[in-house]
C-alpha positions as CSV (number, residue, x, y, z in Angstrom):
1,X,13.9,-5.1,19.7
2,X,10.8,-4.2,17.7
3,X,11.3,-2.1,14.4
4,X,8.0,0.0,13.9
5,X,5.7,2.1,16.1
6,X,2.0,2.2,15.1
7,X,-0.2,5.4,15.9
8,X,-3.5,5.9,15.4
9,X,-5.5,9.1,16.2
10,X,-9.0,10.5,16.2
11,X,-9.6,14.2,15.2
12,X,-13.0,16.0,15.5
13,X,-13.1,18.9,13.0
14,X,-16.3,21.3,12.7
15,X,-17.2,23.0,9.6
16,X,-13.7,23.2,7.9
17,X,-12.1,22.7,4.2
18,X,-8.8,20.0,4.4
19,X,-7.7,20.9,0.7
20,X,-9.0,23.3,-2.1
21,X,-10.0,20.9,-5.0
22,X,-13.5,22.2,-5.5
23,X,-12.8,23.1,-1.9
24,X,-12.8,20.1,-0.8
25,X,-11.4,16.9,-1.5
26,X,-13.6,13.9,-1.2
27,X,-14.5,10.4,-2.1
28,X,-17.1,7.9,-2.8
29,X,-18.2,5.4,-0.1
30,X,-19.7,2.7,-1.7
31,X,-21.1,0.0,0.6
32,X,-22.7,3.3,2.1
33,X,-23.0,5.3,-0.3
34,X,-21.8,8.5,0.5
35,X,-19.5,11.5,-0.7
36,X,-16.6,12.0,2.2
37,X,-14.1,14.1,2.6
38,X,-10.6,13.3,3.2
39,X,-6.7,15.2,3.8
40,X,-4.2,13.2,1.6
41,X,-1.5,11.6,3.2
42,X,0.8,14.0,1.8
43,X,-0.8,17.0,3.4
44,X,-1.0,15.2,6.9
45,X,2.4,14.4,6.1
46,X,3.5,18.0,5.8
47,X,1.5,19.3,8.1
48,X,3.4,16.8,11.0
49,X,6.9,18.2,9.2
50,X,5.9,22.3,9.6
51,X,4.7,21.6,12.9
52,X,8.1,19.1,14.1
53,X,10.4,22.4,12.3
54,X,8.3,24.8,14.2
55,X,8.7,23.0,17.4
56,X,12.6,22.9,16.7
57,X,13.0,26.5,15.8
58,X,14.7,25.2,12.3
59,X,13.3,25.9,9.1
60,X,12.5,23.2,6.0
61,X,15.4,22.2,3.4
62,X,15.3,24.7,0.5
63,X,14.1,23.6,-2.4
64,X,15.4,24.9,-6.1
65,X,12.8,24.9,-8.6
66,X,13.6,24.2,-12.7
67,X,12.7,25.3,-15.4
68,X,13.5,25.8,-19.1
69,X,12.7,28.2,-21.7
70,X,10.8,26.3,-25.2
71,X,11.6,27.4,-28.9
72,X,8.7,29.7,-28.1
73,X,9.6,31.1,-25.6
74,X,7.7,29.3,-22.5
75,X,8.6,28.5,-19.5
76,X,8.7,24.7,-18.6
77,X,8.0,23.4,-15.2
78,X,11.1,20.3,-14.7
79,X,11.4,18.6,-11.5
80,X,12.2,20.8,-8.3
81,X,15.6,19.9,-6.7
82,X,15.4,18.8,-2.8
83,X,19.4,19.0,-1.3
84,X,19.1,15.4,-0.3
85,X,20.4,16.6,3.2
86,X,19.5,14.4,6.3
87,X,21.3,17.5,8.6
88,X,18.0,19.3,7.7
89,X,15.4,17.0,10.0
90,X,12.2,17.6,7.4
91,X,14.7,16.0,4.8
92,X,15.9,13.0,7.3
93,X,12.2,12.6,8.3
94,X,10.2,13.4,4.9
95,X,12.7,11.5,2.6
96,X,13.8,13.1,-0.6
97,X,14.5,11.9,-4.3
98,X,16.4,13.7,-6.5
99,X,17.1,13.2,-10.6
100,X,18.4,14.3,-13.4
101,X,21.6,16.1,-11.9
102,X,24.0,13.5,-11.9
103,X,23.3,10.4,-9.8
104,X,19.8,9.6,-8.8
105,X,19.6,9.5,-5.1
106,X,16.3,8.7,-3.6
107,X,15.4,7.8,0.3
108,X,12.4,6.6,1.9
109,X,10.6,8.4,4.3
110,X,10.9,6.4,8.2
111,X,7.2,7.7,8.4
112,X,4.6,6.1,6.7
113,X,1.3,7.9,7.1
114,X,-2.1,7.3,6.1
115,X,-5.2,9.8,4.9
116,X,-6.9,11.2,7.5
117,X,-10.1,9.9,6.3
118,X,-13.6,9.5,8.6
119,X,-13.3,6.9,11.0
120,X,-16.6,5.7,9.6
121,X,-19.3,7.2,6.3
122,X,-21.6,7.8,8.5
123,X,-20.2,9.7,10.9
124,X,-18.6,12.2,8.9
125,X,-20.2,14.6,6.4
126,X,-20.0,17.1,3.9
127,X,-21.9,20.8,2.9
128,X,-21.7,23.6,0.9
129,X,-22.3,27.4,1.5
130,X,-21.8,30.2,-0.7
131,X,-19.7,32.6,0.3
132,X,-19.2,36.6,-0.1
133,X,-16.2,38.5,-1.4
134,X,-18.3,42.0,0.2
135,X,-17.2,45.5,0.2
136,X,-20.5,47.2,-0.2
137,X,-20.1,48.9,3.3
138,X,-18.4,51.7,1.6
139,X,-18.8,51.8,-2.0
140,X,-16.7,55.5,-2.6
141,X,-13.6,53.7,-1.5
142,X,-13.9,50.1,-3.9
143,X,-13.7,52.0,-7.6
144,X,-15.4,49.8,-10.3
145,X,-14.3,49.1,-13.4
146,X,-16.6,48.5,-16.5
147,X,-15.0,47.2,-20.0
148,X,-17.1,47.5,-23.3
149,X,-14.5,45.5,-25.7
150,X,-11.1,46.7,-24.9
151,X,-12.2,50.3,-24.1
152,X,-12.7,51.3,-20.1
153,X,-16.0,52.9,-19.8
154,X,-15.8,56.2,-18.3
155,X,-18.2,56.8,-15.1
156,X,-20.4,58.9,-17.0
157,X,-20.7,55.9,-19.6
158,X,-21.6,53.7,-17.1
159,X,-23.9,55.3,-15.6
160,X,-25.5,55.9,-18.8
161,X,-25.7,51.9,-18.8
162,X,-26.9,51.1,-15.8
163,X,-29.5,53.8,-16.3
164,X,-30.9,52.5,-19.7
165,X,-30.6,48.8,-18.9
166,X,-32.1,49.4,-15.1
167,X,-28.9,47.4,-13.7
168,X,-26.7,48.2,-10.6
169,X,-23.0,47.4,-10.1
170,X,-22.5,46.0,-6.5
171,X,-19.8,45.8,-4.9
172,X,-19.8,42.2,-3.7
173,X,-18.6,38.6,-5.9
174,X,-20.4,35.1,-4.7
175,X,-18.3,32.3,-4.4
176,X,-21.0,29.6,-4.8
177,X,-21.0,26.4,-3.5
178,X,-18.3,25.5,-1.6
179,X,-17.9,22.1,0.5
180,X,-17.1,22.3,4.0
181,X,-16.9,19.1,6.1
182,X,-17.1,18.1,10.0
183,X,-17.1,15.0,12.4
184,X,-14.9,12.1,13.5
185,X,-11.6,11.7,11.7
186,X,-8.8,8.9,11.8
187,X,-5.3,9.1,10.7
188,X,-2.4,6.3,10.8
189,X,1.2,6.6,11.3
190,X,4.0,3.6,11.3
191,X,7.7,4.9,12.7
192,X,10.4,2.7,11.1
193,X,12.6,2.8,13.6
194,X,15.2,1.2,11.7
195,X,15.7,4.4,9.3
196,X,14.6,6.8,11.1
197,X,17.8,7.8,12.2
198,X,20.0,6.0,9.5
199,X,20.8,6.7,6.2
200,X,21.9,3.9,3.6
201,X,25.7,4.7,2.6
202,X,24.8,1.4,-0.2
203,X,26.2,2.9,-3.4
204,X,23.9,0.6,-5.4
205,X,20.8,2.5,-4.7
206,X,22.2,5.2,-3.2
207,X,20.6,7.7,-0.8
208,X,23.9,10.0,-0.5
209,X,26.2,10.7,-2.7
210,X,29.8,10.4,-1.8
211,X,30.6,13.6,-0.6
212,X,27.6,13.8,1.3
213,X,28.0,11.0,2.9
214,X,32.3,12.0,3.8
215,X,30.6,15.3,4.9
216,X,28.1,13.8,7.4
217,X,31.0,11.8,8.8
218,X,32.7,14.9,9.8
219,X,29.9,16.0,11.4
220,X,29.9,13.1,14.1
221,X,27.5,10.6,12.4
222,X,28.3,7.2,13.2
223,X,29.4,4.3,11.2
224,X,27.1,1.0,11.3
225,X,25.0,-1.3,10.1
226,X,21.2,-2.1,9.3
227,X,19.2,-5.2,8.0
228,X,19.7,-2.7,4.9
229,X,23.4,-3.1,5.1
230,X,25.8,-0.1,5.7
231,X,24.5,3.3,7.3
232,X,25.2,6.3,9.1
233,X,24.0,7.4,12.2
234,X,22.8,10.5,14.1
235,X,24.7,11.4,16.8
236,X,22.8,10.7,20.3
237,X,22.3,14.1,21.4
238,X,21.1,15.4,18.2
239,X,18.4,12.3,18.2
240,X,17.4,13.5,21.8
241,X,16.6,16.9,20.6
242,X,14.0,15.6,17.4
243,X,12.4,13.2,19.3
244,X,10.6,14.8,21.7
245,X,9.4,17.5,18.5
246,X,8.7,14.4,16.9
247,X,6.1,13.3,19.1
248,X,5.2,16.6,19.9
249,X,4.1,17.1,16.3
250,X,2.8,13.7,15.2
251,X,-0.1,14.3,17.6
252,X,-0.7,17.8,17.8
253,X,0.1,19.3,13.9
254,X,-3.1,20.8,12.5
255,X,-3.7,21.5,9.0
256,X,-4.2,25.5,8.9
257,X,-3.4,26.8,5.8
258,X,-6.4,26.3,3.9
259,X,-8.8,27.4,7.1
260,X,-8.7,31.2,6.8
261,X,-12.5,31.4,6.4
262,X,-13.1,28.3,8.2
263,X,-10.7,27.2,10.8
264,X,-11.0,24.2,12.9
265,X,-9.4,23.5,16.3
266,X,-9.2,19.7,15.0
267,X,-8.8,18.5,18.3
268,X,-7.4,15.4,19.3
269,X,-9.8,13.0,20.5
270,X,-8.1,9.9,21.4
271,X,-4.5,8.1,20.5
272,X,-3.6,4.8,20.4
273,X,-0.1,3.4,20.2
274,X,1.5,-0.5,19.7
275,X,4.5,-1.9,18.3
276,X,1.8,-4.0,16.9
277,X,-0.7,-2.5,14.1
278,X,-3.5,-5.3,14.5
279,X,-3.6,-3.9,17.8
280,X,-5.0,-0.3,16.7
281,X,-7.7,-0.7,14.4
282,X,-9.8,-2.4,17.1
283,X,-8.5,0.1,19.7
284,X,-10.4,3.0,17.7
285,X,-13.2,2.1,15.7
286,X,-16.7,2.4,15.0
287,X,-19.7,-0.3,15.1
288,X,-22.3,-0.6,12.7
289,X,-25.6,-0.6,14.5
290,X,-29.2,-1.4,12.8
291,X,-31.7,1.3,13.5
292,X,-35.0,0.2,11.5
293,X,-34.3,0.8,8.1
294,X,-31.3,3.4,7.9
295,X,-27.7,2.2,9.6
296,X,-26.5,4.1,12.6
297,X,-22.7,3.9,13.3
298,X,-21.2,4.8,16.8
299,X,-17.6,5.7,17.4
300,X,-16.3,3.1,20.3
301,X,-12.9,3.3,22.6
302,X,-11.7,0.4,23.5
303,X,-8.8,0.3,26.1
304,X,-8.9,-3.8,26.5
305,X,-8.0,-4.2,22.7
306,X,-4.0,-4.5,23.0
307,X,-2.4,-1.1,22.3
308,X,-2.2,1.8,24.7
309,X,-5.0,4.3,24.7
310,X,-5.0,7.9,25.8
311,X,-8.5,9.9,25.5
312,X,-8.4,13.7,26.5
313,X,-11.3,15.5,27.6
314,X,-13.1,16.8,24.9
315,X,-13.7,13.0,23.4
316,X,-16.5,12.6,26.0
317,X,-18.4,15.3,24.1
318,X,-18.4,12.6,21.0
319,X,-18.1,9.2,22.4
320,X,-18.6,7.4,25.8
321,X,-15.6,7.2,27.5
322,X,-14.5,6.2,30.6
323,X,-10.6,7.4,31.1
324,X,-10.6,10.6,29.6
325,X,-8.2,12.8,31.6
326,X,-6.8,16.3,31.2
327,X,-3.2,15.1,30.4
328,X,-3.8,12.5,28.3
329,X,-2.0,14.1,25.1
330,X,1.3,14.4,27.3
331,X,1.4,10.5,28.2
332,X,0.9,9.7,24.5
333,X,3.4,12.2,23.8
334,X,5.5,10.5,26.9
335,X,4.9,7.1,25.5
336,X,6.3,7.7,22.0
337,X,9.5,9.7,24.0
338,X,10.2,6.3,25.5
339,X,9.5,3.8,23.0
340,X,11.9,5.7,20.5
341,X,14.4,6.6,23.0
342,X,14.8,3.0,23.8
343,X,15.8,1.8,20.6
344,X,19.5,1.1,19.8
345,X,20.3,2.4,16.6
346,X,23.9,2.4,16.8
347,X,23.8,-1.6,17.1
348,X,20.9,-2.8,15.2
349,X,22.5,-5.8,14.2
């Protein structure tokens, strides 16, 4: 009975921002020497978790945020509170860790996931373009306020200004420079199948405390045991509900909430899945070809490397393909159904 599932995924995405650090967050290439840009794991992470909620119809743990109050008066950011609940699925999916209110009780996300990061420098990019904050279309509506000090100059005042000094006041801001990124995109997920469903009931390095973990009993989860010694379970038919969402939203999340000026379909361009993780980096990758003096790189699918591959449609616009078919998201999607549903979590051991 294998213990992980390996993904790996290609994305296109056009003219889009990931993050908003400087607009965009990026790194150094050094053997190629090249800016990219990249989405964190984390994001990626979150992204799968709001779209695996949406598909469920259930909305994400609630999350209490601290703070104190200092001698002077300030308010001091302390460590938000997750409820360390595996009933809500972001929770049993995303892990938690919780501190300084009693016990510590940390657990380990089931899914580890990687940047999404291009699949090779030199076939992903960045650029920058200034934009506009504009309402110069109709200037009698947008009021403009002009400061001299602390007083608020009066409209005769500023006319006076802008008379003498031979300025105007329009009614647009530039945003300068801001990075915007596009082309072929990888990311990496590994399913512990192991935990994905079970949580540790070890009071050494706890995951629950004790009343959770009497609370999820009467709720139906089961009693058993891991390589990580005792757990509980989710019930079947609450695991056959997430699982299809799961897969749902490992391959089709998108990152949309930093793309209202620049959004990107990010479509999926090709998946491969293995139990065995060897098995995907040479399933999608690129190859380094010599082109006179400046290196070329070409994005490659390989369906003979070991794990299987599933192109859609739109990857023939970016690479040569030869399988691409309409449906090939819903046999990936099929393939991780199966390949989870067939493990026996109840009797690991």
């Amino acid at each position: 009975m294998k213990s992980y599932i390996y993904l790996r995924a290609l994305k296109h995405a056009e003219h889009t921002v990931f993050c908003v650090q400087d607009g965009q967050k990026t790194y150094y290439d050094p053997q190629f020497n090249r800016v990219v840009a990249y989405s964190s794991g984390q994001q990626v992470k979150r992204s799968i978790l709001d779209s695996l909620t949406s598909n469920l119809n259930v909305e994400m743990a609630p999350i209490t945020f601290n703070y104190n109050v200092t001698k002077d008066k300030q308010l001091e950011n302390k460590e938000p509170w997750s409820p360390c609940d595996p009933t809500y699925v972001d929770q049993l999916l995303g892990g938690w860790m919780r501190a300084g209110d009693g016990i510590t009780v940390k657990r380990r996300s089931p899914l580890s996931i990687s940047a999404m990061r291009p699949i090779h420098p030199l076939l992903a990019g960045t650029d920058k373009e200034n934009l506009t904050f504009d309402r110069s279309d109709k200037p009698d509506r947008h009021p403009v306020n002009v400061r001299l000090g602390d007083k608020l100059m009066t409209d005769e005042e500023i006319e006076i200004f802008l008379e003498t000094n031979n300025r105007t006041l329009p009614r647009r801001n530039w945003i300068p420079d801001n990075v915007r990124t596009g082309g072929l995109f990888v990311y990496d997920v590994a399913i512990d199948l192991r935990t994905l469903f079970s949580v540790s009931t070890n009071m050494h390095e706890p995951e629950l405390s004790k009343e959770k973990i009497e609370g999820l009993k009467a709720k139906g989860w089961i009693e058993s045991e891991n390589v990580f010694g005792k757990c509980l379970v989710l019930p079947k038919e609450e695991r056959e509900k997430i699982i299809p969402a799961l897969a749902n939203a490992l391959l089709n999340w998108r990152i949309t909430s930093n793309q209202a000026r620049t959004f990107s379909l990010m479509e999926t361009l090709a998946v491969a899945i293995s139990d065995n993780a060897n098995k995907l980096a040479g399933a999608i990758r690129a190859k380094l070809i010599e082109d006179g003096e400046k290196p070329k790189a070409k994005p490659i699918i390989d369906e003979t490397a070991g794990a299987d591959v599933f192109v859609t449609l739109p990857c023939s616009s970016y690479v040569v393909t030869v399988n691409e078919n309409a449906d090939a998201l819903d046999q990936a999607e099929q393939k991780l159904i199966e390949m989870m549903m067939a493990f026996d979590y109840e009797n690991q051991i």
